[in-house]
N, C-alpha and C positions, 0 to 999 in steps of 0.2 A: 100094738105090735106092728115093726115096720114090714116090710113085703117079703124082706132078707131074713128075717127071723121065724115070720113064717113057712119059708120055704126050709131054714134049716130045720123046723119040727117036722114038718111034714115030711120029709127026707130021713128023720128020726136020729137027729142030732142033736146034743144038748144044746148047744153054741152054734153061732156063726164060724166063730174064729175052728169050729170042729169042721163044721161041713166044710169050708176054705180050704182047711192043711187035709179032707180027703183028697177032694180033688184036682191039687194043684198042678200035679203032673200027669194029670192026664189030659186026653185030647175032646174029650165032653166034659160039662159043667153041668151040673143043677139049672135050670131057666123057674123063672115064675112069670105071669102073665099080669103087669103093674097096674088093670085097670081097678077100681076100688074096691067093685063091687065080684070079682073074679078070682078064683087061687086057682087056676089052671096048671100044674104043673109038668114041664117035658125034660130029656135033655137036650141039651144045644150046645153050640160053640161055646170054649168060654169068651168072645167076646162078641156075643150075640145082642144086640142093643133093637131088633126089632123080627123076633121069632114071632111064627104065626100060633097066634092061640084058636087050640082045636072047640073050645066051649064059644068065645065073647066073636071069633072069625074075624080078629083082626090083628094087625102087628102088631105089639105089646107085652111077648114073652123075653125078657132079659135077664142073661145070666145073673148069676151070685156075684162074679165074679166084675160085671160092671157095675150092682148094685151096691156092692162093697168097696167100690172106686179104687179096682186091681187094674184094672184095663179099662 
């Protein structure tokens, strides 16, 4: 399961392409935190490419929305 897919279960989405078209117009995104061993999940910008994850303390939380190569 990739980071993206995780985040949309966890988010309690079937899909990616679900949790995407919730939050497209809005001004927060879903973030997950890309380290391997981590599913820190917050929200952030949607083009957040280095959100601080509150578990692993380092920059590494990124939207959906750059995960899913939107932005």
């Amino acid at each position: 399961m990739t980071k993206l897919e995780e985040l949309a279960e966890e988010e309690g989405f079937r899909t990616v392409d679900d949790l995407l078209s919730a939050y497209v117009i809005d001004s927060i995104a879903p973030g997950i935190c890309i380290n391997p061993s981590c599913g820190y999940c917050t929200e952030v910008e949607p083009d957040c490419r280095g959100g601080w994850c509150g578990e692993c303390e380092t920059q590494s939380v990124q939207s959906a929305f750059v995960l899913a190569d939107v932005i």
